[in-house]
N, C-alpha and C positions, 0 to 999 in steps of 0.2 A: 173344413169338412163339407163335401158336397150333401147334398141334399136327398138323390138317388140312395146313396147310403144308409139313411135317416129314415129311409121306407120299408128297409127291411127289418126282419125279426134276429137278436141274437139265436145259438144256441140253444136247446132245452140242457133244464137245470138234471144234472146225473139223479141218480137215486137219493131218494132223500132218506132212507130209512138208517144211513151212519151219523144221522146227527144227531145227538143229545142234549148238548150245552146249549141254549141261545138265548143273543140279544135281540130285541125288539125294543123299536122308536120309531119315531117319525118325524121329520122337517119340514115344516112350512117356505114356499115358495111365492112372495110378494101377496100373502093371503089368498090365495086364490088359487091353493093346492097343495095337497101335502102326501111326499115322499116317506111310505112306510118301507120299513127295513126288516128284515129276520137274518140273522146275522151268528154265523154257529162261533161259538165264545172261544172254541178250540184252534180253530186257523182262520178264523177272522174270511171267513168265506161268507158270499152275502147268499143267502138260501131262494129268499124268496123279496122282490121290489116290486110295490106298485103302486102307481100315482093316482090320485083319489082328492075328490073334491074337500073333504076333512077325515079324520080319524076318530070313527066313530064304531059302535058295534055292525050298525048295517054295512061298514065299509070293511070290516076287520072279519067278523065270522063267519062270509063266505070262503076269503083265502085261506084261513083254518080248515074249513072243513076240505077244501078240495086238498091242502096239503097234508090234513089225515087219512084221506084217501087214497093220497101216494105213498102213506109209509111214515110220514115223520111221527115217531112217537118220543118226545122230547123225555128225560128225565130232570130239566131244570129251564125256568125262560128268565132270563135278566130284564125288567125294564121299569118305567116310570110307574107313577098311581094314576095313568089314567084309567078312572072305572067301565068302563065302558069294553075298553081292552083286555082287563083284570075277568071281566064278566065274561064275555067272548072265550079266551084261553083257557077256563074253567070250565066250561060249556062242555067244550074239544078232546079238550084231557084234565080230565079229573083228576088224576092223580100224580098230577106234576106237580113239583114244589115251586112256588112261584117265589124269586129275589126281587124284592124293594129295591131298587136303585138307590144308595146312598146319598149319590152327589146331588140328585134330581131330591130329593129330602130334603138335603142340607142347602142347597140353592130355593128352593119355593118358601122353606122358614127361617131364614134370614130376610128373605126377602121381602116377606110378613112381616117382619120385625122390626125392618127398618133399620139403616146404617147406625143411627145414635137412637135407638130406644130410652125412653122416659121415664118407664118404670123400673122399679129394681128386677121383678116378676121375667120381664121381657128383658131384661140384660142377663139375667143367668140365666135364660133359656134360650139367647143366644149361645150364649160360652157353651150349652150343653149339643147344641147343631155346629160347633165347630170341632168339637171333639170328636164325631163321628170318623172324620179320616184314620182316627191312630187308634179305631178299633180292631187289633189284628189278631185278639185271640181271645179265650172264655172269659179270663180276669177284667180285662179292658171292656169288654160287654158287658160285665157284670158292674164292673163300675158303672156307667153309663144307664144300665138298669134300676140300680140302685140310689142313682142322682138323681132320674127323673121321677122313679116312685116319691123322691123325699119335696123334689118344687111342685108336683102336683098337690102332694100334701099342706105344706108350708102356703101356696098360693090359690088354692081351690077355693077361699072364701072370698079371697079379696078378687079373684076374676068375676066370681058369685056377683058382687054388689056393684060391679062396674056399672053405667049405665050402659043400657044394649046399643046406647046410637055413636056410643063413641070410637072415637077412629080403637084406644086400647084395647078396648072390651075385644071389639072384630078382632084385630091380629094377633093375638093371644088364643080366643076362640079357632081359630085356623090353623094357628102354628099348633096348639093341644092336639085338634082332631086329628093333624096329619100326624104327627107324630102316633098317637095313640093308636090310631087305626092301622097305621104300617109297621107296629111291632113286630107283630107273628110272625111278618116274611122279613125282618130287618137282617137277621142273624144266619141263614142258612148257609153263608158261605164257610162258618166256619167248622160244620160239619162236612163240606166235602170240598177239597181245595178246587177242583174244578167249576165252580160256581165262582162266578166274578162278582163283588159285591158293588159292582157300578156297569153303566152302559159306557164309559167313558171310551172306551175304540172305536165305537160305533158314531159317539159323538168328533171323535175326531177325522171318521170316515166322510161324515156329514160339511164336516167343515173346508175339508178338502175339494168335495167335492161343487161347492158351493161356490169357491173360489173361481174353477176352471166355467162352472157355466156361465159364471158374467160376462164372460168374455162372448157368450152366445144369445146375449139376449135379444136377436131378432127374430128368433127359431118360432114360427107356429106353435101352436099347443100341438099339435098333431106330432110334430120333431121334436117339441122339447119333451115329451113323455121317450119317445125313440129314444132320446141323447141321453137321456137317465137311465134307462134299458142299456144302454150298449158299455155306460159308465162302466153300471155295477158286472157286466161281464170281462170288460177288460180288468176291471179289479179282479177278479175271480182268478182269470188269468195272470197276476201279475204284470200286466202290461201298463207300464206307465201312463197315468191319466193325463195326457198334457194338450190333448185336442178340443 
């Protein structure tokens, strides 16, 4: 890819006011950059890319606001618990239903938990984070409801008297809150089938695309935000990423 190339601007993105579904996330680039994504859930089209020192509110709620200004009035956004972005998106449109990402759930509280957990407390609240895939309708949700109402019950005391400095006490306290706190938006997909209960296209958009830029890692920062630009339009495009 010459370089000439790399100086100019793709395309402007069409109208945005046909999209409803979307996924949002972001990739980190060698720490020292990270690739956000808006991503419409329905044809996997990337709406809105822009490369930013971190994913933060001050980096995330101006791109909301200018893309409410264009039109996007989402009726659903798929993405991670980062608060910060939760806050932001709420801010913009109130009245969008916001999806918890399951996988980004179930990946952060196992990961909390730790491969071979010690406690009995932390082994059945894994098995309860690995259940979450084969949630695909009310019953299965209601299970899953119903389990976790009965370990927080069963183990509310004994997380109680842990000592606070211990490694159990922490990942138990962690794996709870997120769980806890991501109830409300855990379930929405199953009220409307157009709502994807993961970012997981998005993550494999990611992944792909992460792939083809190693191959460019001599690119300025200046070209490498360009090479990211021109990615996400040839995806747009359907035009094979292979440059």
């Amino acid at each position: 890819m010459k370089n000439d190339w790399l100086d100019q601007l793709p395309p402007a993105q069409p109208a945005y006011s046909q999209y409803k579904y979307l996924l949002f996330d972001g990739t980190y680039f060698h720490k020292n950059g990270c690739l956000m994504v808006l991503m419409d859930a329905l044809t996997q089209r990337i709406i809105m890319n822009a490369y930013v020192a971190t994913e933060s509110y001050q980096t995330v709620q101006p791109l909301l606001i200018h893309l409410h200004e264009e039109g996007l009035r989402p009726r659903a956004v798929i993405l991670d618990g980062h608060r910060m972005v939760l806050r932001a998106i709420r801010e913009v449109w109130p009245a969008v239903t916001v999806q918890r990402c399951l996988y980004h759930i179930q990946r952060e509280g196992l990961r909390w938990l730790r491969t071979y957990p010690k406690t009995a407390a932390a082994k059945e609240l894994q098995k309860l984070l690995r259940f979450l895939p084969k949630i695909k309708d009310i019953e299965t949700r209601n299970i899953f409801l119903s389990s976790y109402a009965l370990w927080v019950e069963t183990h509310k005391t004994f997380v109680a008297t842990l000592p606070s400095s211990t490694i159990a006490y922490k990942d138990l306290k962690k794996t709870m809150a997120l769980i806890t706190n991501a109830l409300p938006d855990m379930f929405h997909y199953l009220d409307d089938p157009l709502i994807h209960s993961t970012t997981n296209c998005l993550e494999g958009f990611f992944s792909r695309l992460k792939a083809d830029f190693r191959r460019h890692r001599g690119l300025s920062e200046a070209h490498k935000k360009s090479y990211l630009r021109w990615y996400c339009y040839f995806k747009n495009q359907n035009i094979s990423n292979t440059f």
